[in-house]
C-alpha positions as CSV (number, residue, x, y, z in Angstrom):
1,X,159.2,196.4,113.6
2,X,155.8,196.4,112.0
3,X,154.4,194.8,108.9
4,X,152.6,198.3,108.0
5,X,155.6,199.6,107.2
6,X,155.5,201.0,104.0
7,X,157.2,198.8,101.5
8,X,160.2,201.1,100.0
9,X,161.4,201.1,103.9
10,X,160.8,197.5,104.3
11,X,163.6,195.4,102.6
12,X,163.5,191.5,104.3
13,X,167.6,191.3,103.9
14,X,167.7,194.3,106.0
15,X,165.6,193.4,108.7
16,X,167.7,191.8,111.4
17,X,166.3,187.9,112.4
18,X,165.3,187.0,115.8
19,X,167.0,184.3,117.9
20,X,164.0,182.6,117.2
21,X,163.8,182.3,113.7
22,X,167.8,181.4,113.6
23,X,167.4,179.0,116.3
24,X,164.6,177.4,114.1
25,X,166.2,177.6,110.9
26,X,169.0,175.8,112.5
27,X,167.1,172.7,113.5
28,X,165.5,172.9,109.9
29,X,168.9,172.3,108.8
30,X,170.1,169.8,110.8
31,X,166.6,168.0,110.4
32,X,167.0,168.1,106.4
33,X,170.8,167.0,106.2
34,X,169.9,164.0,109.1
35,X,167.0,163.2,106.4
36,X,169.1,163.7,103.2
37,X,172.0,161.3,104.4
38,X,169.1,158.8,105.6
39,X,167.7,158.1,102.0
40,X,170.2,156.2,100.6
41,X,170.5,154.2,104.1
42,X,167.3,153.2,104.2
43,X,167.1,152.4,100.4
44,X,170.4,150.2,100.9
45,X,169.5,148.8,104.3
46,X,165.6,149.3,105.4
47,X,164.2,148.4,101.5
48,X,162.3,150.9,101.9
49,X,162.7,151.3,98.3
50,X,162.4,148.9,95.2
51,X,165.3,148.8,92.8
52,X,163.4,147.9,89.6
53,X,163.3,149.0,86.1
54,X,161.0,151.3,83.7
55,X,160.7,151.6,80.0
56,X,158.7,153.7,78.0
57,X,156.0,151.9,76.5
58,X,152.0,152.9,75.0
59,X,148.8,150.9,75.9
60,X,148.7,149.9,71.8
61,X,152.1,148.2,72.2
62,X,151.5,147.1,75.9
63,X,148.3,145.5,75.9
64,X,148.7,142.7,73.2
65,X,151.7,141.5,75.7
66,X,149.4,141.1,78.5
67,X,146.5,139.2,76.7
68,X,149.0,137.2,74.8
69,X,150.3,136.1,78.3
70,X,146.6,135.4,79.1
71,X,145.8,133.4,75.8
72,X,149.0,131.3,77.0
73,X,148.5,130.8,80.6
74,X,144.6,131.1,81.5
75,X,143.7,128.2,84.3
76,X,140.0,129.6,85.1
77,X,137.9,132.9,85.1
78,X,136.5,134.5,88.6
79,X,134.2,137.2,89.5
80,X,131.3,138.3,88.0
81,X,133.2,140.1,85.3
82,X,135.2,136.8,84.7
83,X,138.7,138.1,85.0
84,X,141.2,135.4,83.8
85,X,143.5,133.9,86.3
86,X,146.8,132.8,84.9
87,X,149.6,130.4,86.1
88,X,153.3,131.1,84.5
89,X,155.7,129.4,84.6
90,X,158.6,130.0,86.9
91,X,161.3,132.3,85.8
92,X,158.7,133.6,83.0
93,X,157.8,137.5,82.8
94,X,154.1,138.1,84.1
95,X,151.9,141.2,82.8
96,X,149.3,143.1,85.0
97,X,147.5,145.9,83.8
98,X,146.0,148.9,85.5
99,X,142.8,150.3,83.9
100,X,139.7,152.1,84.9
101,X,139.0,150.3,88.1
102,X,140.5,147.2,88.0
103,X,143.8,145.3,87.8
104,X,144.0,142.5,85.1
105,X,144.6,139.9,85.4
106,X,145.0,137.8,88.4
107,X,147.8,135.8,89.2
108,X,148.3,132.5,90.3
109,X,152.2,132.3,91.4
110,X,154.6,129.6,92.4
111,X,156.0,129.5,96.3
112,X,159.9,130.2,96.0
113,X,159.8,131.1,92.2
114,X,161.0,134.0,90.8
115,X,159.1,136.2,88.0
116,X,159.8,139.4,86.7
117,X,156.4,141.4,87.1
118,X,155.4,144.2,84.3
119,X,153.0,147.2,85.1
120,X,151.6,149.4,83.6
121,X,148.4,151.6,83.3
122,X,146.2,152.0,80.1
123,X,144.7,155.2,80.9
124,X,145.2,157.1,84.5
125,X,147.6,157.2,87.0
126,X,147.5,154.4,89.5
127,X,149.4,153.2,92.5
128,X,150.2,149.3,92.6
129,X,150.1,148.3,96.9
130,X,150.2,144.6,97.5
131,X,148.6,143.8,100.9
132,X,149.5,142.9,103.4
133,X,153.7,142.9,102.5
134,X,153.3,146.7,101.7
135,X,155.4,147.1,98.3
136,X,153.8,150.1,96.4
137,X,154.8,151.7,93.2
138,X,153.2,154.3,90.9
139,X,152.2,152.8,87.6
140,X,151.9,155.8,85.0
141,X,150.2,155.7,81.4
142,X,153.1,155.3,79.1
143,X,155.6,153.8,81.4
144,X,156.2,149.6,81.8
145,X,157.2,149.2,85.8
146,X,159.5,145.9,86.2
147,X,159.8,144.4,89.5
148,X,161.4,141.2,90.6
149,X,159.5,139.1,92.6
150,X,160.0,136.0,94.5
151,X,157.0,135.4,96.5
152,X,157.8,133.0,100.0
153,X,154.8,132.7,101.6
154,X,152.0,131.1,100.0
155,X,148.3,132.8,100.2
156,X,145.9,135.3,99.1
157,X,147.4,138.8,98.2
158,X,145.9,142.1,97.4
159,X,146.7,144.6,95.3
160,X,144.8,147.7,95.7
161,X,145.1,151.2,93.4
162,X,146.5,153.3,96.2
163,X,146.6,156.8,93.7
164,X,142.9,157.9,93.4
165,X,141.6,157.3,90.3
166,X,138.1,158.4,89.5
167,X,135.1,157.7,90.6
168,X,135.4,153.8,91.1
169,X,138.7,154.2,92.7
170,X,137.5,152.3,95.8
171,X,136.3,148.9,94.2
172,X,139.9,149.1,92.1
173,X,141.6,145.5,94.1
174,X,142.9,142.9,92.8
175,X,144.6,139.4,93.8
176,X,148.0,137.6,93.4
177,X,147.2,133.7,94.7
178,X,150.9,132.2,95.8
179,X,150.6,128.6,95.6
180,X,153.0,125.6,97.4
């Protein structure tokens, strides 16, 4: 059969398949039932997957709760654009905030304590990765990711904008300090 046929004689539910294309549809199949029942085993078993919560929220209403966290907490200022570094208490929610290119602020967490982490982006889409321990989420404009965290090895983390963002999208990192 020919693909110059012209198209009134050419109706596709007519054509008879090839062993080919039924021996490859086949494994597509198989392949995307193997995959389907896989998802909720490795969201169970592999946490591959983070089991957290969202709530809609705006950068007016979801801004004042991260500097009010920095007013309460601030321990010191780095970089050259002197972004705060807070220390919560244990237990206590903790804000971070995504906006064009950086993460704000930084933390300064407890070894063995657990927080309940909020994030959320003030004006573009961004993707949260902590390095090296791999956890990623997408933090959207209008949405307030929570995760639970209990961080058990003490040292320098990471986070990077993994989503690209613009044209600073490459100096977008910021740091989460565990401390003993």
């Amino acid at each position: 059969m020919s693909t110059y046929l012209p198209p009134a004689q050419r109706i596709w539910w007519n054509v008879p398949m090839g062993r080919e294309e039924i021996v490859w549809i086949g494994i597509a199949l198989i392949w995307c039932l193997i995959m389907f029942f896989m998802m909720p085993y490795w969201h169970v078993y592999g946490k591959q997957n983070l089991s957290n919560e969202a709530y809609q929220t705006t950068p007016a209403k979801y801004g004042p709760k991260v500097q009010a966290m920095i007013d309460k907490y601030t321990v010191r200022t780095e970089t050259d654009q002197q972004i705060p570094v807070v220390h919560p208490p244990a237990g206590s929610d903790i804000y971070m905030l995504a906006r064009l290119w950086q993460w704000w602020p930084i933390m300064e967490l407890e070894k063995g304590k657990s927080y309940r982490l909020h994030l959320s982006s003030m004006d573009w889409n961004h993707g949260f990765s902590l390095q090296p321990i791999n956890i990623n989420m997408q933090v959207v404009p209008g949405y307030e990711m929570v995760l639970n965290i209990t961080p058990d090895v003490a040292g320098t983390y990471g986070v990077v904008c993994n989503e690209y963002c613009g044209i600073g999208h490459s100096t977008m990192l910021g740091r989460i300090y565990v401390k003993e």
